[in-house]
ZASEMAR-522693 format. One record per atom (N, C-alpha, C): residue number from 1; x, y, z. Coordinates in nm, 2 decimals. Last residue first. Layout:
// residues N
<r i="NUM" x="X" y="Y" z="Z"/>
...
This chain:
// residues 111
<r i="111" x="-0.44" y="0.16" z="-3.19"/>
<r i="111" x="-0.40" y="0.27" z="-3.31"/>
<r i="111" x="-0.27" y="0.17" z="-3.39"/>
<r i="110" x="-0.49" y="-0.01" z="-2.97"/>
<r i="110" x="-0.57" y="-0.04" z="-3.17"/>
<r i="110" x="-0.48" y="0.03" z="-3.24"/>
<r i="109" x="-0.45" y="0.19" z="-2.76"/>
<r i="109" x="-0.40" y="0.02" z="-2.82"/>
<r i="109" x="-0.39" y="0.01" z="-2.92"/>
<r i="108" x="-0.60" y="0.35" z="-2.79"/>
<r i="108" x="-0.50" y="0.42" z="-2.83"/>
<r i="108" x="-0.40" y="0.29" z="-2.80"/>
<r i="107" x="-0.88" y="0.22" z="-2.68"/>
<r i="107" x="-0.83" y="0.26" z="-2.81"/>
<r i="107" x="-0.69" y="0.29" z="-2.88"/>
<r i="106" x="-0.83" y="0.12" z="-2.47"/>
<r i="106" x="-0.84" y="0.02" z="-2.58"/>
<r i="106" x="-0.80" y="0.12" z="-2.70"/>
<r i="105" x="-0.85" y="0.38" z="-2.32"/>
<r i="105" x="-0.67" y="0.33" z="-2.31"/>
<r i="105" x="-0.67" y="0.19" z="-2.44"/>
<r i="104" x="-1.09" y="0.42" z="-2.37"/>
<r i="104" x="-1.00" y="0.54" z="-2.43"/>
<r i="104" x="-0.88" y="0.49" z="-2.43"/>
<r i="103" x="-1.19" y="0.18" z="-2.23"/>
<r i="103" x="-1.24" y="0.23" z="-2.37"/>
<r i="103" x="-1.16" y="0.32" z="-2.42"/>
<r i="102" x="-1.13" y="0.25" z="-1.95"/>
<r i="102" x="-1.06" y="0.12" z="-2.01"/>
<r i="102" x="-1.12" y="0.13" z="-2.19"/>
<r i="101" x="-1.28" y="0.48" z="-1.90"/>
<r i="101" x="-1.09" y="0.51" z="-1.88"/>
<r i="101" x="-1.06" y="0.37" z="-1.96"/>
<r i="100" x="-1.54" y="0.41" z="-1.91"/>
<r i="100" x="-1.48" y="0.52" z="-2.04"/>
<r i="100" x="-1.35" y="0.49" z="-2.03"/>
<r i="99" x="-1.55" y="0.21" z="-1.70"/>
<r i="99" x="-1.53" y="0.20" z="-1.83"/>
<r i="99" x="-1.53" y="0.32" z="-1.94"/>
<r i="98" x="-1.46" y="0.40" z="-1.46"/>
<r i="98" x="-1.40" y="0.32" z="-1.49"/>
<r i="98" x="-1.39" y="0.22" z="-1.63"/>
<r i="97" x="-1.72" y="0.56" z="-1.38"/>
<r i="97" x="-1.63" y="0.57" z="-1.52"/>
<r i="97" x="-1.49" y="0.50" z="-1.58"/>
<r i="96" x="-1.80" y="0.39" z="-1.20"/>
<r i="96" x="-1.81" y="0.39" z="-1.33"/>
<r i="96" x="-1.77" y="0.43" z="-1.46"/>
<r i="95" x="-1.76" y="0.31" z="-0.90"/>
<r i="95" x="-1.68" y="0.42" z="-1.02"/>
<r i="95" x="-1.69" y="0.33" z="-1.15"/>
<r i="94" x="-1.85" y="0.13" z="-0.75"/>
<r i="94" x="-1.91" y="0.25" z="-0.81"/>
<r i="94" x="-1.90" y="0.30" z="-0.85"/>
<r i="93" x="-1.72" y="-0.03" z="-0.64"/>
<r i="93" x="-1.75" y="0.03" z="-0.55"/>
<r i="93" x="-1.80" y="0.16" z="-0.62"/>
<r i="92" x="-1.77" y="-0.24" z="-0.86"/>
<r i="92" x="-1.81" y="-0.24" z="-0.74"/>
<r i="92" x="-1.81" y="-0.14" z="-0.66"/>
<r i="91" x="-1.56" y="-0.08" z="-0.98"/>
<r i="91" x="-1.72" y="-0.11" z="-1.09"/>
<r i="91" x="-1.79" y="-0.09" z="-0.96"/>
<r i="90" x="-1.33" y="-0.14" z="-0.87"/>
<r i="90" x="-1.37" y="-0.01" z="-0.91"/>
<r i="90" x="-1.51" y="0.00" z="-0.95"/>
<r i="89" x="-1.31" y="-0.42" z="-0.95"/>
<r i="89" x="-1.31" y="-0.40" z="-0.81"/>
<r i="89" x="-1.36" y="-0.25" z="-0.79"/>
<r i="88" x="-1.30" y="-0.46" z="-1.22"/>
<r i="88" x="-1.38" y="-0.54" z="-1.13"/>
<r i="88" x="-1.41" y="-0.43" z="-0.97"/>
<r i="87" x="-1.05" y="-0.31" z="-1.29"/>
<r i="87" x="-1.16" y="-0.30" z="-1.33"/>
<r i="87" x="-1.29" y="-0.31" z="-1.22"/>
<r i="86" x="-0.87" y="-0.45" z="-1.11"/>
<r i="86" x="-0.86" y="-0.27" z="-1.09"/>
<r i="86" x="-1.01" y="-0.28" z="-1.15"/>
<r i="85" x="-0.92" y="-0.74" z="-1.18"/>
<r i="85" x="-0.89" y="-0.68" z="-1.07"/>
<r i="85" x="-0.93" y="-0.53" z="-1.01"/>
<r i="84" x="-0.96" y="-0.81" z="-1.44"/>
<r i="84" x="-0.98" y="-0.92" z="-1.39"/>
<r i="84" x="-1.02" y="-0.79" z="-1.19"/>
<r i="83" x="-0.82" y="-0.60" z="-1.62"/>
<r i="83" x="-0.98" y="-0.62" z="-1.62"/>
<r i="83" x="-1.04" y="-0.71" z="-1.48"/>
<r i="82" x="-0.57" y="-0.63" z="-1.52"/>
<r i="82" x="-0.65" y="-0.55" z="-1.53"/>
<r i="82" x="-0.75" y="-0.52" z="-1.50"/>
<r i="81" x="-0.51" y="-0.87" z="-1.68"/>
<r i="81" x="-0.54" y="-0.88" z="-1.54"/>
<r i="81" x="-0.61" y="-0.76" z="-1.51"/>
<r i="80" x="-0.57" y="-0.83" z="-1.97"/>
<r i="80" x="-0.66" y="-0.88" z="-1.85"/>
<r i="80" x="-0.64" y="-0.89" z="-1.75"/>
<r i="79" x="-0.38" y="-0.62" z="-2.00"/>
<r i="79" x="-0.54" y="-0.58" z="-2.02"/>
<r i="79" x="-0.62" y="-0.68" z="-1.95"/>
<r i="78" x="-0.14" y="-0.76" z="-1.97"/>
<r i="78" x="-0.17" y="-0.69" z="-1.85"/>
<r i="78" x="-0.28" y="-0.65" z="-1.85"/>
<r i="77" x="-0.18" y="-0.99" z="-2.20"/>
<r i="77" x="-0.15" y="-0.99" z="-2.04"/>
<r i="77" x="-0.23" y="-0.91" z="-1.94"/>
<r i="76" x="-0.17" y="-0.72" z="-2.36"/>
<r i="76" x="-0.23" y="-0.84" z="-2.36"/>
<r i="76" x="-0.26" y="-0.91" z="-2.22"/>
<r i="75" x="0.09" y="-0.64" z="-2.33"/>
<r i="75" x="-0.03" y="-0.57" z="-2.37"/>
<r i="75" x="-0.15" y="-0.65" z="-2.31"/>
<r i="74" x="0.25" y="-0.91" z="-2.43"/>
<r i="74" x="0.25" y="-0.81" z="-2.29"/>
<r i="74" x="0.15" y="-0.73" z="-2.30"/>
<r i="73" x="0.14" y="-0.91" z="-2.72"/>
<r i="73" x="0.12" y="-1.02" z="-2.59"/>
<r i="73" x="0.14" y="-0.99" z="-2.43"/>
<r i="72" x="0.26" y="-0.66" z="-2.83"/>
<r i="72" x="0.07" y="-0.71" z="-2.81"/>
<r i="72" x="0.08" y="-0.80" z="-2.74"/>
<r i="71" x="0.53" y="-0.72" z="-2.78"/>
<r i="71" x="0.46" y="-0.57" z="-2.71"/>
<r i="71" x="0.29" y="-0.61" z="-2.71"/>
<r i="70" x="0.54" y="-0.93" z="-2.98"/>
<r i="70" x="0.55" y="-0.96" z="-2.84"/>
<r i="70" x="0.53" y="-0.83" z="-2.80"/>
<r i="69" x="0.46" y="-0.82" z="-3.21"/>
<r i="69" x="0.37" y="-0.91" z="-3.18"/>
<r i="69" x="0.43" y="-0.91" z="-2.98"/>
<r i="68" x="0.68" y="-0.60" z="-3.21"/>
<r i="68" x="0.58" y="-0.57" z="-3.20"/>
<r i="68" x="0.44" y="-0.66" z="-3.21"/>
<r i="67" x="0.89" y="-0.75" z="-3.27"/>
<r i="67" x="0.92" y="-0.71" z="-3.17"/>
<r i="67" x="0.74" y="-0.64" z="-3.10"/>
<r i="66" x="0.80" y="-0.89" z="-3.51"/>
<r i="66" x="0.82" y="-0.96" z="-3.41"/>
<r i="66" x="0.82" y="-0.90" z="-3.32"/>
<r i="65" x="0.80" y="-0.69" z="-3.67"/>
<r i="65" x="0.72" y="-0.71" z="-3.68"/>
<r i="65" x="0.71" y="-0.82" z="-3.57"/>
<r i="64" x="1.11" y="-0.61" z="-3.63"/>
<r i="64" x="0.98" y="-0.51" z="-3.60"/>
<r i="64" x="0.84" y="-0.61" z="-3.61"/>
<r i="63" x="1.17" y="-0.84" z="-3.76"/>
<r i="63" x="1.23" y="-0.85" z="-3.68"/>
<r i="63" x="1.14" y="-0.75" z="-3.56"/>
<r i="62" x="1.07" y="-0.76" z="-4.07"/>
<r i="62" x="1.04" y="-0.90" z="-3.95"/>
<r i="62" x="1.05" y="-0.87" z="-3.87"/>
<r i="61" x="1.18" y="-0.56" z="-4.12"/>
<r i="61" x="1.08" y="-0.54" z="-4.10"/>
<r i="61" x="1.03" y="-0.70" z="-4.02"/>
<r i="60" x="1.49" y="-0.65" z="-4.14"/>
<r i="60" x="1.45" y="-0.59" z="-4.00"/>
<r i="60" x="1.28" y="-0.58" z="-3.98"/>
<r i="59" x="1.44" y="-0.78" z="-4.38"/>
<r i="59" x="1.48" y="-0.89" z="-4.24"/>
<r i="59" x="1.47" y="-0.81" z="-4.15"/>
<r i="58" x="1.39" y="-0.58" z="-4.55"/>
<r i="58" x="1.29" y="-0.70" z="-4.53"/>
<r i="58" x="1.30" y="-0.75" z="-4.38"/>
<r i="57" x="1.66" y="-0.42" z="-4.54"/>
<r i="57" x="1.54" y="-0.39" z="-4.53"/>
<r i="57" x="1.43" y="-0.50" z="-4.49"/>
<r i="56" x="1.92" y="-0.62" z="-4.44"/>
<r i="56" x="1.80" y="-0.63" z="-4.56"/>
<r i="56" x="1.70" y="-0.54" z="-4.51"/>
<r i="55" x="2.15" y="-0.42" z="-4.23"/>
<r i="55" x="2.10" y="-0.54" z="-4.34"/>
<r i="55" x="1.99" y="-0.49" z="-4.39"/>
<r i="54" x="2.36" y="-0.20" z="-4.23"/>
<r i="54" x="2.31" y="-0.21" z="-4.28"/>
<r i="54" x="2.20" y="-0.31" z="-4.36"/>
<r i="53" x="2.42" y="-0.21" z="-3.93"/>
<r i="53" x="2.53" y="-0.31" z="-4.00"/>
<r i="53" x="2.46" y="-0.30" z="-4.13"/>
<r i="52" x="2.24" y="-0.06" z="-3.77"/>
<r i="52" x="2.39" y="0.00" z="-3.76"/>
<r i="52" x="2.46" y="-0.07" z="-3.90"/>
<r i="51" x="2.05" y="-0.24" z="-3.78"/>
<r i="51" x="2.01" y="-0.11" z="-3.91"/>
<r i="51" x="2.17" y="-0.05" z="-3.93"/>
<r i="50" x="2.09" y="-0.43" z="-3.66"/>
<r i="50" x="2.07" y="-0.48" z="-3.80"/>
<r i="50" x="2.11" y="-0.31" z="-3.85"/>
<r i="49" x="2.15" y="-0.31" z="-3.44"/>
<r i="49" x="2.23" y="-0.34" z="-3.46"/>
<r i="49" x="2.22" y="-0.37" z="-3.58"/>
<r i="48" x="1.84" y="-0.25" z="-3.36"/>
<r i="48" x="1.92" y="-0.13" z="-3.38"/>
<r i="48" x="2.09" y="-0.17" z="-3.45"/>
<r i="47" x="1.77" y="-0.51" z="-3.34"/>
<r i="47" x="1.71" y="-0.43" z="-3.48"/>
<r i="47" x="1.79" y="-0.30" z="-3.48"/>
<r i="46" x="1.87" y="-0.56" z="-3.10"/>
<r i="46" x="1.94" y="-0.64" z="-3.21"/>
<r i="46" x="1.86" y="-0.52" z="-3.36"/>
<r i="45" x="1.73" y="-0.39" z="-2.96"/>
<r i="45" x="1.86" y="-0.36" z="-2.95"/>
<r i="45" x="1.94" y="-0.43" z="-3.07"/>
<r i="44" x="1.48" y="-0.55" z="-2.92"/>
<r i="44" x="1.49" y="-0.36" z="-3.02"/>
<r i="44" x="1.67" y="-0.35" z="-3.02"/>
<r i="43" x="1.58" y="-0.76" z="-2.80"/>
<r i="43" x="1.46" y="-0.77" z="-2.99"/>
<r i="43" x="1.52" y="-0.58" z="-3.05"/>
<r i="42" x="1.60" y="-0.71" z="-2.57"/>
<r i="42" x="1.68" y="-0.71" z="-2.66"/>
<r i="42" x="1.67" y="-0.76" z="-2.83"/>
<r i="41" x="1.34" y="-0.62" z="-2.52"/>
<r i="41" x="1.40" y="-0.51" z="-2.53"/>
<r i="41" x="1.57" y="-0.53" z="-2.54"/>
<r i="40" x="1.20" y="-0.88" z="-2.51"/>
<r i="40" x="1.18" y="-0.72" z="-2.62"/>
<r i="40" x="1.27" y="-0.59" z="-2.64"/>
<r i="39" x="1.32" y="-0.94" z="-2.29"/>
<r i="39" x="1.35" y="-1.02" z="-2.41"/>
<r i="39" x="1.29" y="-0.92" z="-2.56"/>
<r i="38" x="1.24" y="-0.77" z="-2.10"/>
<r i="38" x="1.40" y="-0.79" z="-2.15"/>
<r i="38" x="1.41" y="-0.87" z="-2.23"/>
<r i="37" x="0.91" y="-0.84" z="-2.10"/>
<r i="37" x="1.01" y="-0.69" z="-2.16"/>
<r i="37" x="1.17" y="-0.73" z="-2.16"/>
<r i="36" x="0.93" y="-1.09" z="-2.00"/>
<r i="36" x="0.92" y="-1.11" z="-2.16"/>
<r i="36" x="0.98" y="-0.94" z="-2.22"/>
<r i="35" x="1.04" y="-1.05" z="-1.75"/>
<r i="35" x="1.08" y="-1.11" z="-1.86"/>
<r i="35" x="1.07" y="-1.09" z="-1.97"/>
<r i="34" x="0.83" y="-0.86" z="-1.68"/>
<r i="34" x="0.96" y="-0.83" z="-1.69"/>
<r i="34" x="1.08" y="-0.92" z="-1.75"/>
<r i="33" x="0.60" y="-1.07" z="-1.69"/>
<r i="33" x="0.66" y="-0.94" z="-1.76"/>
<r i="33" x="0.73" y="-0.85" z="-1.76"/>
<r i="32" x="0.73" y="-1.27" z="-1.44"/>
<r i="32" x="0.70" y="-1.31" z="-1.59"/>
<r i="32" x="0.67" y="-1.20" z="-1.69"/>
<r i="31" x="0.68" y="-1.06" z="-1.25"/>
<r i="31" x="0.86" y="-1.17" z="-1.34"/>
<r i="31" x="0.81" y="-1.20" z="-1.40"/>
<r i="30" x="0.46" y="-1.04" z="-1.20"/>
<r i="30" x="0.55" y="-0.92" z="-1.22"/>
<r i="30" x="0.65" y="-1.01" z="-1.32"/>
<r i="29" x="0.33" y="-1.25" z="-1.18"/>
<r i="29" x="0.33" y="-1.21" z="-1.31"/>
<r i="29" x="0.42" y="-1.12" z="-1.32"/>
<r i="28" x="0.47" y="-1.37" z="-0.93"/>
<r i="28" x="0.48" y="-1.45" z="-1.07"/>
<r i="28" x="0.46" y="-1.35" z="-1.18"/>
<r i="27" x="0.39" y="-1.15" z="-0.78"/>
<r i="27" x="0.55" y="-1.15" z="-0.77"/>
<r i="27" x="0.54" y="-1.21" z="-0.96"/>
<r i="26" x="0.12" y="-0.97" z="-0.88"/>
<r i="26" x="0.16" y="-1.10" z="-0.80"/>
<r i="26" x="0.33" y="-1.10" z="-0.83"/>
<r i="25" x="0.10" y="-0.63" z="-0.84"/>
<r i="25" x="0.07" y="-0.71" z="-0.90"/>
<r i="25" x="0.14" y="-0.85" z="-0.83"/>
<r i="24" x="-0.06" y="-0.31" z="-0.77"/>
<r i="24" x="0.01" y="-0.45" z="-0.69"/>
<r i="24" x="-0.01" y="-0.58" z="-0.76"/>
<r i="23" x="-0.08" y="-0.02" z="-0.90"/>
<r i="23" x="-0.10" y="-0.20" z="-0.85"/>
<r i="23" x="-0.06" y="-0.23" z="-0.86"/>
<r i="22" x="-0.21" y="0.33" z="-0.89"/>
<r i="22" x="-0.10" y="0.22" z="-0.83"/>
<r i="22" x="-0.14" y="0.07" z="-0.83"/>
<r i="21" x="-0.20" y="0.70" z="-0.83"/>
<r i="21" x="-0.27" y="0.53" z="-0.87"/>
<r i="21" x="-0.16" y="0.48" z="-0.88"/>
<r i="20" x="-0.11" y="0.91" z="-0.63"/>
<r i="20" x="-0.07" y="0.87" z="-0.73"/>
<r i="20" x="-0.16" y="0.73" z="-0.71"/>
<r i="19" x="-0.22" y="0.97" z="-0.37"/>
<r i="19" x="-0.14" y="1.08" z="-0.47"/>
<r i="19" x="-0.10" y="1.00" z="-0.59"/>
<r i="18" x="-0.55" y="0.85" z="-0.34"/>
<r i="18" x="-0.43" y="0.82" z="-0.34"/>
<r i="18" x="-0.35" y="0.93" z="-0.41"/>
<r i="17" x="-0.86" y="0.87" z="-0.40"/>
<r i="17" x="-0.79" y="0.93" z="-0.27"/>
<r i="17" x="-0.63" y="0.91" z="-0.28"/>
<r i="16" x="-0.89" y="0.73" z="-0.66"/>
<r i="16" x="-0.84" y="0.81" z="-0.66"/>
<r i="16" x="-0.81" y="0.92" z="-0.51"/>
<r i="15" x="-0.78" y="0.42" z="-0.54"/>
<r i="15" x="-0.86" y="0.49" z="-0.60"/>
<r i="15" x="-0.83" y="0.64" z="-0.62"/>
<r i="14" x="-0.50" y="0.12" z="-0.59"/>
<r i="14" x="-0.61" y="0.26" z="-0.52"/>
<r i="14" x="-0.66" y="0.34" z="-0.60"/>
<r i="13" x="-0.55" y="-0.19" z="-0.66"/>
<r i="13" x="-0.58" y="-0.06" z="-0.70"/>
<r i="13" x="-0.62" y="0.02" z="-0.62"/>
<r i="12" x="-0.57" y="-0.43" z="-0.48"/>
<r i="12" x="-0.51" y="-0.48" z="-0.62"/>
<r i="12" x="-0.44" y="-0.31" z="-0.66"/>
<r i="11" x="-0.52" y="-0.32" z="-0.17"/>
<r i="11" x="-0.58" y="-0.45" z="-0.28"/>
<r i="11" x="-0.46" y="-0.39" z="-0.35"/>
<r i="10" x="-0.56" y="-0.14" z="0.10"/>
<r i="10" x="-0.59" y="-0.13" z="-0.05"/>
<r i="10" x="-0.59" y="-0.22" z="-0.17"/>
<r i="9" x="-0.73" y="-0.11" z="0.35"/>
<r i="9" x="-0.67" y="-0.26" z="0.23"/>
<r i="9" x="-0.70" y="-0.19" z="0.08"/>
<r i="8" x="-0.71" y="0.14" z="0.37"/>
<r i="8" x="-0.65" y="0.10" z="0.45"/>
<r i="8" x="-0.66" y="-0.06" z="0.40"/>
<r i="7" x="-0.73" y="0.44" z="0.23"/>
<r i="7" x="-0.73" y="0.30" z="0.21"/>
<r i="7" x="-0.68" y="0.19" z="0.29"/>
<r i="6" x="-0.54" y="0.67" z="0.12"/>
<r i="6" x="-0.59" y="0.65" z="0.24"/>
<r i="6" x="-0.70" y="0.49" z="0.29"/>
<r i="5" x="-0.17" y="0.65" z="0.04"/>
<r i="5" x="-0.30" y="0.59" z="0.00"/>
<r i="5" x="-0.42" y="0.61" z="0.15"/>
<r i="4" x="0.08" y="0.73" z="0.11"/>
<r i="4" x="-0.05" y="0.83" z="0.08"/>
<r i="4" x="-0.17" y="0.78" z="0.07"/>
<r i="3" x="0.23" y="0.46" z="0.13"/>
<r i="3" x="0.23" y="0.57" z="0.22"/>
<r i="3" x="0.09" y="0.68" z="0.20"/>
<r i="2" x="0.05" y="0.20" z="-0.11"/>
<r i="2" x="0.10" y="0.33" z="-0.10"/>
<r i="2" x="0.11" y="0.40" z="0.07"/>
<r i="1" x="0.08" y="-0.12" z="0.00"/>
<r i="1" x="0.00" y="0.00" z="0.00"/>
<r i="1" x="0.09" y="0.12" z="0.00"/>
């Protein structure tokens, strides 16, 4: 739990009493997306070394095209827990607009 949070179980998500929003995610999933980001983020590092060594135009747009299926799978991931937890739990205690906020952040996914 956040120091600021006034919340006294705050769970998965604090609300907006908190100076900053915030979740608490499980150890497993934290490491498990932090994994798969260091393995994307040596995806971008090798595409910066294809472009340094001039290769194929084609073989980097793979390579982008790979780096950016695994960004949708992390994406992915974290939209359902999300939904599973901060969503859920916010609905419940009322805050509704909790689905405009998950509709505006889908969209600028899509883009």
């Amino acid at each position: 739990m956040n120091d600021d949070c006034k919340i006294a179980d705050c769970g998965s998500c604090c609300d907006d009493s908190c100076n900053q929003r915030k979740t608490i995610r499980p150890d497993k999933m934290k490491s498990s997306l932090i994994s798969r980001l260091n393995r994307i983020e040596g995806q971008i590092r090798g595409i910066k070394g294809m472009i340094e060594k001039d290769a194929y135009c084609d073989d980097i747009f793979n390579q982008i095209a790979s780096a950016q299926a695994a960004m949708n799978s992390v994406s992915k991931l974290l939209l359902e827990s999300h939904m599973k937890s901060c969503l859920i739990s916010r609905i419940q205690a009322g805050e509704m607009e909790v689905v405009d906020e998950l509709l505006k952040t889908i969209e600028k996914m899509m883009k």
